[in-house]
N, C-alpha and C positions, 0 to 999 in steps of 0.2 A: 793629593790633588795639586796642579798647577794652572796659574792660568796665564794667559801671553799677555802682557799687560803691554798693550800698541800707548803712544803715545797722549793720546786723547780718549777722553771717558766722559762722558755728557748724562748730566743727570737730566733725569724725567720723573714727574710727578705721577708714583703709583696710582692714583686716583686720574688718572688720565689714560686711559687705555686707546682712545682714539689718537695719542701717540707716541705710543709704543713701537709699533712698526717704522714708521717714521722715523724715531729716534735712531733705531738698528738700521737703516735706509742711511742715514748723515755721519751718521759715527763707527769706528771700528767695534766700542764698548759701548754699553751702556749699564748707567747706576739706576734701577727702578728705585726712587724712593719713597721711603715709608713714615720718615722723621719729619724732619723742618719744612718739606713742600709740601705739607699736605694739614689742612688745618684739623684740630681733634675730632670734632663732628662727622670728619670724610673717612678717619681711619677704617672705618671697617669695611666701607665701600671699596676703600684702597685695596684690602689684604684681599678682597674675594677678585677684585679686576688682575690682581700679581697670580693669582688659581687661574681666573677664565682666558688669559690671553698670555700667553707664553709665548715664550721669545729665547732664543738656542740660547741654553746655559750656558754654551763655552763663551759666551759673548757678553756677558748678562750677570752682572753684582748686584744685590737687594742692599740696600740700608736699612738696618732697623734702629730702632728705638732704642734709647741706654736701655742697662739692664735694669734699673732700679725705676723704672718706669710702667707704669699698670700696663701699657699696651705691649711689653716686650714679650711676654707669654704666647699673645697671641700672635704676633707677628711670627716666631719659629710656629708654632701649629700650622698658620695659613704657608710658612718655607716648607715645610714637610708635609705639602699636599700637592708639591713643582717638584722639578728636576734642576732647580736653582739649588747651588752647593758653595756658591762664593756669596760672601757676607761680607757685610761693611758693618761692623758694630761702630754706633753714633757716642761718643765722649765716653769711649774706654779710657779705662783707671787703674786696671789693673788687672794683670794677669791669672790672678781668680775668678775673675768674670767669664773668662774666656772658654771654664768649665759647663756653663749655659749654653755656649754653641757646640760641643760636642759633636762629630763629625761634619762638621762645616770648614770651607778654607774659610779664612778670616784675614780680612783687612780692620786693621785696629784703628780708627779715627783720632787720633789725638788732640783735640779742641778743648779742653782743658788744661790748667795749671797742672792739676795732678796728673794728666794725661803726658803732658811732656816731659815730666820730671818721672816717670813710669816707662817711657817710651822703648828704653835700654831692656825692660824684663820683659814687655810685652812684645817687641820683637823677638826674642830671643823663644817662647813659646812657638812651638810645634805646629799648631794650627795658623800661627798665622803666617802671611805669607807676602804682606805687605803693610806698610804704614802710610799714614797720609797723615797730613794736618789742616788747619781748622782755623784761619784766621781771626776771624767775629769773634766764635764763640770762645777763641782762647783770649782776647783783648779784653773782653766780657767779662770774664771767669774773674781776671787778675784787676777788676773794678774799672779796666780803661772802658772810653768812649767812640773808640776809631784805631785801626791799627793800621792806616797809612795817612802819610803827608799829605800837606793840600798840592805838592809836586806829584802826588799818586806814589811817591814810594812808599814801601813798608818802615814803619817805624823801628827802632833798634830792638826793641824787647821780641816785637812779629819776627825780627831776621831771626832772632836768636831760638825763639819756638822752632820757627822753618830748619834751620841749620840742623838744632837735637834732634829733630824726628827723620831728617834724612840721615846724620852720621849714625842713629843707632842703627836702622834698617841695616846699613850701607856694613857697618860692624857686624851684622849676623848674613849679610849675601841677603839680604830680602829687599822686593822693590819699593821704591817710594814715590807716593803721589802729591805732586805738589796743589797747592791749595784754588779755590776759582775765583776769577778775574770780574768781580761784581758788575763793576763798568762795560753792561754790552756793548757797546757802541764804541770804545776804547778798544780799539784794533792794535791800534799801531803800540801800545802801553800791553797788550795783551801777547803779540808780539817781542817783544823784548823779555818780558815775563820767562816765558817759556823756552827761550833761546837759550835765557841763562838759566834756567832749573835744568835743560837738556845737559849744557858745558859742566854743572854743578854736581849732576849724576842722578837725576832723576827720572824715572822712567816711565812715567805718565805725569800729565798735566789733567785735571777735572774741569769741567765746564759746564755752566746752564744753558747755553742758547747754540741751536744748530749752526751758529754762523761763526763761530769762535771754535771750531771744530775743523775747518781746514786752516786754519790760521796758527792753531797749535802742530798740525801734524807738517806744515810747512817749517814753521819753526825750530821743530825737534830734527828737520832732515839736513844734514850736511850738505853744506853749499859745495860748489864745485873746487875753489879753492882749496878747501877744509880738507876732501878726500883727495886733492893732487896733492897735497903735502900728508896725508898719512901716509898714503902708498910710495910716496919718495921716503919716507922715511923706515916703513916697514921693507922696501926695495934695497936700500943702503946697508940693512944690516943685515943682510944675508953673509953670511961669510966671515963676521965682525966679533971680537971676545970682548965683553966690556962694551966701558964708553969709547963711543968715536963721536967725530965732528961729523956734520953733516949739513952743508950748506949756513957755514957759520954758526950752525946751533950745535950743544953740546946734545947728544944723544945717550940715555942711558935706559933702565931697564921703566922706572914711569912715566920718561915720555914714549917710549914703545906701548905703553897698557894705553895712554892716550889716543896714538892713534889707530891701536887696534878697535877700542870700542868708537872712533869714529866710523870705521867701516864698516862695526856691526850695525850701527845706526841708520849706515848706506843702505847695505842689502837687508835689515828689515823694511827701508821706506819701498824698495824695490820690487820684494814679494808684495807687499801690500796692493801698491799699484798695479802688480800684475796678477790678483785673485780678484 
């Protein structure tokens, strides 16, 4: 199983069915969750509203519960009464765990210490098919209190979480989801965020609020400039053995993979806009 992971994935409180549709209305994807947005008392209400109101699987990743968690049972029982088949397991640890989702694609959450220091085996499993990370609960885990500046940047230990979970993805060809931008109303900080996860090689960005959803998918889209110099650059080597120059820059075979995946990034924002 694969799924197209568009640049923006907006989670929604399983326990919210009245917007669900909505959700799929504002965003290319959407995360039904099952974990941390929904408080323990609502869980069950949650798993019957993720049964009574479906929403296209190809569109649509569930979060469930760690595994070592009383409610993760039932969360796969109430998965295998939908035609949802993409999974977000919540503070995976490890790639034994991963034997509990058992025909599911899987996205491995890394929001623990031992989740990022694991990240390497857990991409590398079969089922999964993506990783993401987990700011809070990783700064949590390791006894911090905050994992960005009072300048809103990430602190170094968070860059270095973020960094592992994208190089191991990135070392097995699997996609990676960079972390959500707490700060609703932090546009322009949300903005930047995802500009640079896009330049950094990540292939979706998560988000809570429907308004940070085109802010991300504008983000992740190559500016006009960006693709006038891929295409002069993919243009120049037609013809070319090696490195050549090319407009004062030395051109060789990975700034060619640079500006090829600029212009996949082009014509995905293109189909997008035109479905």
């Amino acid at each position: 199983m694969s799924f197209d992971f568009p640049p923006a994935l907006l989670f929604c409180p399983a326990d919210r069915p009245d917007r669900f549709d909505k959700a799929a209305e504002r965003s290319p994807a959407v995360i039904l969750d099952l974990e941390d947005a929904v408080r323990p008392n609502d869980k069950a209400a949650a798993r019957q509203a993720l049964v009574a109101h479906p929403l296209d699987p190809n569109r649509t990743i569930v979060r469930v519960n760690p595994v070592d968690s009383p409610d993760f049972r039932l969360d796969v029982e109430a998965l295998e009464r939908t035609e949802y088949r993409f999974v977000m397991l919540a503070k995976a640890e490890s790639a034994s765990q991963l034997r509990a989702l058992d025909g599911f694609a899987v996205i491995a959450l890394c929001e623990t210490a031992a989740g990022v220091i694991a990240a390497n085996s857990l991409a590398a499993h079969e089922s999964v098919v993506a990783l993401m990370w987990g700011a809070e609960d990783f700064v949590a885990s390791i006894g911090g209190s905050s994992s960005r500046r009072e300048s809103g940047q990430y602190r170094e230990v968070a860059n270095f979480a973020r960094s592992a979970v994208l190089i191991a993805a990135g070392a097995q060809r699997k996609a990676a989801i960079d972390a959500v931008h707490l700060e609703i109303d932090d546009l322009a900080g949300l903005s930047e965020e995802a500009r640079d996860a896009a330049a950094s090689g990540f292939s979706s960005s998560a988000c809570i609020h429907p308004k940070q959803v085109p802010v991300i998918l504008d983000a992740y889209k190559p500016g006009p400039n960006e693709i006038a110099w891929a295409q002069g650059v993919i243009g120049a080597a037609v013809g070319k053995r090696g490195v050549f120059r090319h407009e004062g820059q030395m051109v060789d075979e990975p700034v060619l993979r640079h500006a090829a995946s600029i212009i996949r990034r082009a014509d995905s924002s293109r189909k997008r806009n035109a479905s």
